[in-house]
Backbone as CSV, one residue per row, in Angstrom:
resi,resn,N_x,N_y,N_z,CA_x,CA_y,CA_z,C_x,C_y,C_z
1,UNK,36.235,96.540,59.854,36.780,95.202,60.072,36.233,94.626,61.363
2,UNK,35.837,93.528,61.377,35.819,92.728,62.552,36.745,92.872,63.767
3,UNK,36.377,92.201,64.999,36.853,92.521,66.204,37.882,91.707,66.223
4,UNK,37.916,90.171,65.603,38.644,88.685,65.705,39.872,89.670,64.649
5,UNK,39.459,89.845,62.952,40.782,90.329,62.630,41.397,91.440,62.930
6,UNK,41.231,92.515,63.900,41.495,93.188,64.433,42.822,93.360,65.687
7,UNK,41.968,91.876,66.193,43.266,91.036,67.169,44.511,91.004,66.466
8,UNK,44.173,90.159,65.360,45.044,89.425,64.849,46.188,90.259,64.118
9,UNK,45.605,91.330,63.276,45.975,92.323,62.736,47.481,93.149,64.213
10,UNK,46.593,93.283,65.385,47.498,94.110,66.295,48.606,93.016,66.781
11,UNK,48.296,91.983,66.881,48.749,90.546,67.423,50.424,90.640,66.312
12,UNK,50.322,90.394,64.808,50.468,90.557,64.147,51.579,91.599,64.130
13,UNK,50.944,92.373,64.522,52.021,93.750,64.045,53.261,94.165,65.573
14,UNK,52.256,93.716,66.964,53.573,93.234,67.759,54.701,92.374,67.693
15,UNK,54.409,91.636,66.620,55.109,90.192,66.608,56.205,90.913,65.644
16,UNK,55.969,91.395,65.063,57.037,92.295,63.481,57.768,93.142,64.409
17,UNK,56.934,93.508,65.078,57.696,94.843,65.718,58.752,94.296,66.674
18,UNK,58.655,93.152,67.497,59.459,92.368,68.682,60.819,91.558,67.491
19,UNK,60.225,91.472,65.640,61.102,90.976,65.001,62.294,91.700,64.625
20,UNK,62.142,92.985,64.070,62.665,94.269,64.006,63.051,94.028,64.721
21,UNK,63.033,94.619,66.293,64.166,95.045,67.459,64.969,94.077,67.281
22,UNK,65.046,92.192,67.437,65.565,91.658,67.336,66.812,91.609,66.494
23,UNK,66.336,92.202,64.920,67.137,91.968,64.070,68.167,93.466,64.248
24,UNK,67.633,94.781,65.012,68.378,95.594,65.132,69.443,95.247,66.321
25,UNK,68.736,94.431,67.309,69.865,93.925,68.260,70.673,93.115,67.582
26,UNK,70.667,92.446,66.844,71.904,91.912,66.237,72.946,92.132,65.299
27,UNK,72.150,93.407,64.742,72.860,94.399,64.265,74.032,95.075,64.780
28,UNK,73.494,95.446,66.344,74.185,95.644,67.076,75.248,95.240,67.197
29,UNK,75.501,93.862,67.206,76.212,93.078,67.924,77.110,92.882,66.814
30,UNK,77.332,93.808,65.439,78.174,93.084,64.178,79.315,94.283,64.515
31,UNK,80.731,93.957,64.651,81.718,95.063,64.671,81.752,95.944,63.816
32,UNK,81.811,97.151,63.769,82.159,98.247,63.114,83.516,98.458,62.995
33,UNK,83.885,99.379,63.886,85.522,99.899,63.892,85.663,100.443,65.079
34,UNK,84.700,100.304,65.504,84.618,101.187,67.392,84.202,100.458,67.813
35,UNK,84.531,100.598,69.372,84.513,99.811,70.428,82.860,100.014,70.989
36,UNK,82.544,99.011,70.867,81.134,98.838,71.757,80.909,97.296,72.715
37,UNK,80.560,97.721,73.430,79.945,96.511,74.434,79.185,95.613,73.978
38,UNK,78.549,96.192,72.878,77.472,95.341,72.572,77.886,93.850,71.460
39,UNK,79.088,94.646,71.349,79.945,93.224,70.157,79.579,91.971,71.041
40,UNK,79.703,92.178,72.457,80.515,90.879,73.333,78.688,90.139,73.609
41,UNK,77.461,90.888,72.730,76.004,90.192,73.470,76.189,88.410,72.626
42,UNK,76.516,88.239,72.016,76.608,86.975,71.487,77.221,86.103,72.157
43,UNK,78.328,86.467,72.535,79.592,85.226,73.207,78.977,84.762,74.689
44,UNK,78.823,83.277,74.651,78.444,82.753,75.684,79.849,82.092,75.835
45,UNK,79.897,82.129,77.162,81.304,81.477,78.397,80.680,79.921,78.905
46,UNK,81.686,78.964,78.773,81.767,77.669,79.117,81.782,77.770,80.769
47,UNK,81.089,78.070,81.533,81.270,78.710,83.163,80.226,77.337,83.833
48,UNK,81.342,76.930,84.136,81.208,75.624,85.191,80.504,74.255,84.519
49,UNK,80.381,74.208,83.328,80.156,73.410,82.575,78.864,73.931,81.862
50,UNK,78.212,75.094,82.163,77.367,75.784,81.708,77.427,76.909,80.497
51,UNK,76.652,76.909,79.339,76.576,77.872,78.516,76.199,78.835,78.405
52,UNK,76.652,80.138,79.530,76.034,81.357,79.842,76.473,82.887,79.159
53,UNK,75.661,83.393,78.763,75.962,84.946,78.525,77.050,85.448,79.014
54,UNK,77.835,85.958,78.102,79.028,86.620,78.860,78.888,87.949,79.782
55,UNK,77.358,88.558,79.539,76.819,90.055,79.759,76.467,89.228,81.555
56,UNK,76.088,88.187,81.911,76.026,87.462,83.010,77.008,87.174,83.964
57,UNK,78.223,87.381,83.393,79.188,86.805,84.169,80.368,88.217,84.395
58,UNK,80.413,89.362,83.502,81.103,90.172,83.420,80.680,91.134,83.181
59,UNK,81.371,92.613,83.565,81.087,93.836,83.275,81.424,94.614,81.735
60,UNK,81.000,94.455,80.729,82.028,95.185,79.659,81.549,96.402,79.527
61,UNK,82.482,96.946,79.242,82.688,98.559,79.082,83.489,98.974,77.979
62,UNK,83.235,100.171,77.293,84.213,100.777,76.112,85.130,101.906,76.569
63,UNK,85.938,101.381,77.067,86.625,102.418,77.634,87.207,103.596,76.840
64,UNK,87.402,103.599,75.632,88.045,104.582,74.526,87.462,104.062,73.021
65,UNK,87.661,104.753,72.207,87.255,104.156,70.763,87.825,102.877,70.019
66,UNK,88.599,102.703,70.344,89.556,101.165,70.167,89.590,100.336,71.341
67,UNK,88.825,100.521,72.331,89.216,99.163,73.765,87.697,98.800,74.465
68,UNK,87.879,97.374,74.546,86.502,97.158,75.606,87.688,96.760,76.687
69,UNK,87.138,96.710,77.554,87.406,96.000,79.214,86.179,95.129,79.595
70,UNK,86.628,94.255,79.976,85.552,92.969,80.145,86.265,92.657,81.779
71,UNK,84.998,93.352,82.790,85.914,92.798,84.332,84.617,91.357,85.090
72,UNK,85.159,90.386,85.284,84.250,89.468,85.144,83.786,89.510,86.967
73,UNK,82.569,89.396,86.935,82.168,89.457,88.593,82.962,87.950,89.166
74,UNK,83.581,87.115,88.667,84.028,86.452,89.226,85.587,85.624,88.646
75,UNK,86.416,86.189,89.920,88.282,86.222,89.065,88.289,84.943,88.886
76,UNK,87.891,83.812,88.723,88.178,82.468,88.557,87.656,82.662,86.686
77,UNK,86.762,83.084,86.654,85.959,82.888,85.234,86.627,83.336,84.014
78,UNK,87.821,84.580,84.190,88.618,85.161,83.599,89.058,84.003,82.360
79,UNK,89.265,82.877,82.514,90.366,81.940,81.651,89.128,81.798,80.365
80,UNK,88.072,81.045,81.036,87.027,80.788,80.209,86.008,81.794,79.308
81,UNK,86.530,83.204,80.362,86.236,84.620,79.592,87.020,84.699,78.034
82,UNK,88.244,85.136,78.112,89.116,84.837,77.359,89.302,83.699,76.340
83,UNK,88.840,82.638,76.697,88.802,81.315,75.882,87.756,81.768,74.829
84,UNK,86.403,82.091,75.231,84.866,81.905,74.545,85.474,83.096,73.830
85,UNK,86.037,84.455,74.169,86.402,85.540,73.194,87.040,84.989,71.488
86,UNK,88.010,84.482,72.052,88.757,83.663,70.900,88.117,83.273,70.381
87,UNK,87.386,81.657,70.422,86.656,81.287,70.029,85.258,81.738,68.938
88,UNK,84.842,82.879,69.382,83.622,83.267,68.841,84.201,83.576,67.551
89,UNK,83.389,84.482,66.705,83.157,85.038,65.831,83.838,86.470,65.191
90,UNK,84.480,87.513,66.614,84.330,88.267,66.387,85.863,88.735,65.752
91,UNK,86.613,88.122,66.098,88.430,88.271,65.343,89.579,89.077,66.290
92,UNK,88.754,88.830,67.551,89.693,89.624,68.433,90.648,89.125,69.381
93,UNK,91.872,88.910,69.602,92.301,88.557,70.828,92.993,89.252,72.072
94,UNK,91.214,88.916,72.557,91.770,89.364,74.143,93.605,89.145,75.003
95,UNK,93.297,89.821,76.145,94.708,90.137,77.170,94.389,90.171,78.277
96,UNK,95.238,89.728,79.355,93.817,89.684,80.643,95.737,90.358,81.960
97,UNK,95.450,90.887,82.423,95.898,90.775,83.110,95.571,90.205,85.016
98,UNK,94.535,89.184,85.050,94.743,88.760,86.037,93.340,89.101,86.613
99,UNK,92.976,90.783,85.937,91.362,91.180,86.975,90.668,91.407,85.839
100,UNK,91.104,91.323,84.536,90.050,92.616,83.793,91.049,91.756,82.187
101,UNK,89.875,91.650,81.133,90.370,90.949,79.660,90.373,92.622,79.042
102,UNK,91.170,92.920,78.138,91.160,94.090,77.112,91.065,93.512,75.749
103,UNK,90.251,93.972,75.198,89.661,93.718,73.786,90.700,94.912,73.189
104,UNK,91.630,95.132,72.205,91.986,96.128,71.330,90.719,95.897,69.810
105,UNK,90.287,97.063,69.264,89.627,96.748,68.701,90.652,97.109,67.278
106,UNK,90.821,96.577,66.705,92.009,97.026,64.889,91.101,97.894,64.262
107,UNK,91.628,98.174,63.528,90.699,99.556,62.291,90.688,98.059,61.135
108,UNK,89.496,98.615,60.695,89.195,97.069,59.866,89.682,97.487,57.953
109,UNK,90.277,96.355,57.562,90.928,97.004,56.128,89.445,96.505,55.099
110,UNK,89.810,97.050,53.912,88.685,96.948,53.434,88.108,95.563,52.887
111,UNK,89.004,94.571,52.903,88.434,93.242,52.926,87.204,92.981,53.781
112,UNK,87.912,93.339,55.203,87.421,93.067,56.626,85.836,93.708,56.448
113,UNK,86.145,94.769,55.803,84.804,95.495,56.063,83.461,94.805,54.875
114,UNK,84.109,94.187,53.531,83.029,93.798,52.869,82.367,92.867,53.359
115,UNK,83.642,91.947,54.249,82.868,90.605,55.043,82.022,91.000,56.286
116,UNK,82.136,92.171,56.634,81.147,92.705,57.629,79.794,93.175,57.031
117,UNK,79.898,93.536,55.780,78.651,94.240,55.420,77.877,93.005,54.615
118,UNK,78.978,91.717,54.370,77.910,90.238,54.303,77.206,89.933,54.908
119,UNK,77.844,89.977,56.386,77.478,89.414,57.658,75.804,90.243,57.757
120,UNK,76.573,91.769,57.504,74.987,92.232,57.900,73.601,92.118,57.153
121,UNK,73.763,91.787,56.237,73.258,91.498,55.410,72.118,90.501,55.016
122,UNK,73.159,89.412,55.579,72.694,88.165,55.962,72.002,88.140,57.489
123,UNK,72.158,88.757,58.265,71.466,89.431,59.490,70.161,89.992,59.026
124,UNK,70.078,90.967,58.432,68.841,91.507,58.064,68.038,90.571,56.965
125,UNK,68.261,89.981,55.920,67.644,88.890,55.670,66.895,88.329,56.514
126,UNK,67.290,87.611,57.224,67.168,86.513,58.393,65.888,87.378,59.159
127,UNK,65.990,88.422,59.884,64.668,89.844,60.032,63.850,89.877,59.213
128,UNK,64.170,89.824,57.791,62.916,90.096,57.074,62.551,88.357,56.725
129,UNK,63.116,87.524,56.803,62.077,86.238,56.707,61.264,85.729,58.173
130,UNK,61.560,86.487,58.716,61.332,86.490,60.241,59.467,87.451,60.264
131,UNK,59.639,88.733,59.521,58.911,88.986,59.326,57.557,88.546,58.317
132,UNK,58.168,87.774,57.191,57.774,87.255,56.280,56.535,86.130,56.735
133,UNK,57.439,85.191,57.529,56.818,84.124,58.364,55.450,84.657,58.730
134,UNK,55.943,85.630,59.404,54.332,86.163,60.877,53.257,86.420,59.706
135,UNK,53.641,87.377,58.651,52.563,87.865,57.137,52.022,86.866,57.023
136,UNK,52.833,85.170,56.496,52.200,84.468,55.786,51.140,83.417,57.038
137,UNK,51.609,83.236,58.299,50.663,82.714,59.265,49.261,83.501,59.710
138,UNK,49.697,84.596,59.184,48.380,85.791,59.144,47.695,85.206,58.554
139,UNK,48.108,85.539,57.411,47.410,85.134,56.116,46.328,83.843,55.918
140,UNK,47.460,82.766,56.624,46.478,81.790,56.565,45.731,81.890,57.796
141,UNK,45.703,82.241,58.877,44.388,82.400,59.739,43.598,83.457,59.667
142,UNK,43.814,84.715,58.366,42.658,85.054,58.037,41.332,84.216,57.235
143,UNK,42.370,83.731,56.414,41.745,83.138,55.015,40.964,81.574,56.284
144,UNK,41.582,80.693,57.326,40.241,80.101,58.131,39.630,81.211,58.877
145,UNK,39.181,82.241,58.969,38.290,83.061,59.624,37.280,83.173,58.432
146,UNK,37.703,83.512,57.664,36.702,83.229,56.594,36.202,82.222,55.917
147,UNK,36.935,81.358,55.665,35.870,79.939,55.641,35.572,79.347,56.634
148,UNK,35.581,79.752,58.157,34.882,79.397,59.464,33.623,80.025,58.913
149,UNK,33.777,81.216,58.425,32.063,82.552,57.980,32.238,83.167,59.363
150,UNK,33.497,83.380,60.103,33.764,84.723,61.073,34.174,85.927,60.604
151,UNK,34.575,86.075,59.555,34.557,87.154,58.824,34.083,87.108,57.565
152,UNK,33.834,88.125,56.613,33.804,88.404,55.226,34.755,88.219,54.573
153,UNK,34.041,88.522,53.140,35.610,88.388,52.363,36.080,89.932,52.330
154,UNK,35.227,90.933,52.645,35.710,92.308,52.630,36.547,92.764,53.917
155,UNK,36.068,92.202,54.750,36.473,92.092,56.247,37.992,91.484,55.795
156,UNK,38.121,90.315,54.872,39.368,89.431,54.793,40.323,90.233,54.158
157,UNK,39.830,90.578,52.781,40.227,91.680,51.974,41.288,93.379,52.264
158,UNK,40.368,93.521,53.457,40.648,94.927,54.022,42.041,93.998,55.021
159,UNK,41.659,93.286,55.729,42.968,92.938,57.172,43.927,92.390,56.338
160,UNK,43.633,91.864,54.936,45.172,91.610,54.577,45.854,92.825,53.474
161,UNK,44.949,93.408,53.484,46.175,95.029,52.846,46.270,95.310,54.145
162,UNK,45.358,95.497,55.105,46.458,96.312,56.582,47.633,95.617,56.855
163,UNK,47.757,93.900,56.568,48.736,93.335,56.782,49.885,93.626,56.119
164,UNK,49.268,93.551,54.832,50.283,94.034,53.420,51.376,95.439,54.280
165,UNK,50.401,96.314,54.673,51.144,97.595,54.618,52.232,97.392,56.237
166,UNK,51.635,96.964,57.146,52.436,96.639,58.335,53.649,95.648,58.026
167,UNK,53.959,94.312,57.308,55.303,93.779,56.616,55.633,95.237,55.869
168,UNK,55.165,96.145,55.016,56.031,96.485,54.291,56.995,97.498,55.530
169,UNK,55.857,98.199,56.295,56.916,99.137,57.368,58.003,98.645,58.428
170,UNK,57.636,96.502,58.896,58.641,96.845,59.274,59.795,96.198,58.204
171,UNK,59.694,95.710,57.004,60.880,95.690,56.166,61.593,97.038,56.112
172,UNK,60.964,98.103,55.772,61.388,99.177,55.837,62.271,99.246,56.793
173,UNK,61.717,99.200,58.018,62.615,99.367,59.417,63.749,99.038,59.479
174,UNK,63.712,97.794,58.688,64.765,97.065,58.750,65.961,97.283,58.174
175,UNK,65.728,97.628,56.863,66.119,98.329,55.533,66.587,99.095,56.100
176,UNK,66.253,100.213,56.873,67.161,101.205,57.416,67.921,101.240,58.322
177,UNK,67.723,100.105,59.341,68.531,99.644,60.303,70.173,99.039,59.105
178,UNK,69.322,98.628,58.398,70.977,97.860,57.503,71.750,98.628,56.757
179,UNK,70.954,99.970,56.341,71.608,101.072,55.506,72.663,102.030,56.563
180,UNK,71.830,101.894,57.609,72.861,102.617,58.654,74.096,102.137,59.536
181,UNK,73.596,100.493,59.497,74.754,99.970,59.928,75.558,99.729,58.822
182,UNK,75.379,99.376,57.881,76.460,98.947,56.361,77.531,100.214,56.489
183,UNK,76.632,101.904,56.842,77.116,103.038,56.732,78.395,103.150,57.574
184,UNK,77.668,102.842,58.677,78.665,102.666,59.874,79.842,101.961,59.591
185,UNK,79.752,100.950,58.910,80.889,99.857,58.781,81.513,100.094,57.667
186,UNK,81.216,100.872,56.575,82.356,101.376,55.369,82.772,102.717,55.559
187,UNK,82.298,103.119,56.762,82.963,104.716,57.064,84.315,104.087,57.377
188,UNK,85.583,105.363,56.975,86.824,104.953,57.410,87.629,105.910,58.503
């Protein structure tokens, strides 16, 4: 293969790979039944008229299998901590006593849990059209490398099965990122 689809090819396969993590970080971020920190990476705080990361403004921690503690570097921010919790997505309501919000996390019934394994679902989707995208922009700047006459059509031929096979691994990736979190989330 050429040196140009070669780029493109590695170019290409960082871009899948930076898509993946993405879609596993948000994976992350879908409740299970245990307490993780990482629930709270989504919720941005209304902090001074600003829309900031809550991971910016506060410390969270899992203190036990059912509790986060959210201690905010700054005791004024606490209200608007608490507010954006509610608010979000995740079905929890915080408790603050004054220095520090407590998340109780519930054991999720099995309703709770099919609408979680939608959610994820629809998460990993969203990853694999993510990946989909980068394949098909490949695609078409192989196919002008070759009617520029910077590559062959064998040259074209060969970089789009390498392409072929790099979407399929990181769908894969992905695929297993969702089999393990779905796992996670119908364990009882």
């Amino acid at each position: 293969m050429s040196e140009l689809s070669d780029e493109i090819l590695v170019d290409a396969g960082e871009r899948m790979t930076k898509s993946v993590e993405a879609c596993r970080n948000e994976l992350a971020t879908v409740r299970t039944g245990r307490a993780s920190p990482h629930l709270l990476d989504r919720v941005n705080v209304d902090y001074y008229g600003t829309s900031t990361p809550l991971r910016q403004l506060a410390n969270a921690a899992a203190t036990d299998a059912r509790l986060i503690t959210v201690t905010p570097y700054d005791k004024s921010a606490i209200g608007a901590i608490e507010k954006a919790i509610m608010e979000s997505d995740l079905g929890l309501t915080p408790s603050n006593d004054g220095n520090v919000v407590r998340l109780r996390i519930p054991e999720l019934n099995e309703e709770r849990r099919r609408e979680m394994v939608k959610v994820v679902h629809g998460v990993a989707e969203t990853g694999k059209v993510s990946v989909r995208n980068i394949r098909r922009d490949v695609m078409g700047d192989l196919r002008e490398l070759k009617s520029d006459g910077e590559i062959g059509a064998d040259d074209e031929h060969r970089a789009e099965q390498d392409l072929q096979k790099r979407t399929d691994g990181a769908i894969a990736d992905i695929d297993s990122a969702l089999a393990s979190k779905e796992a996670e989330i119908l364990e009882v």
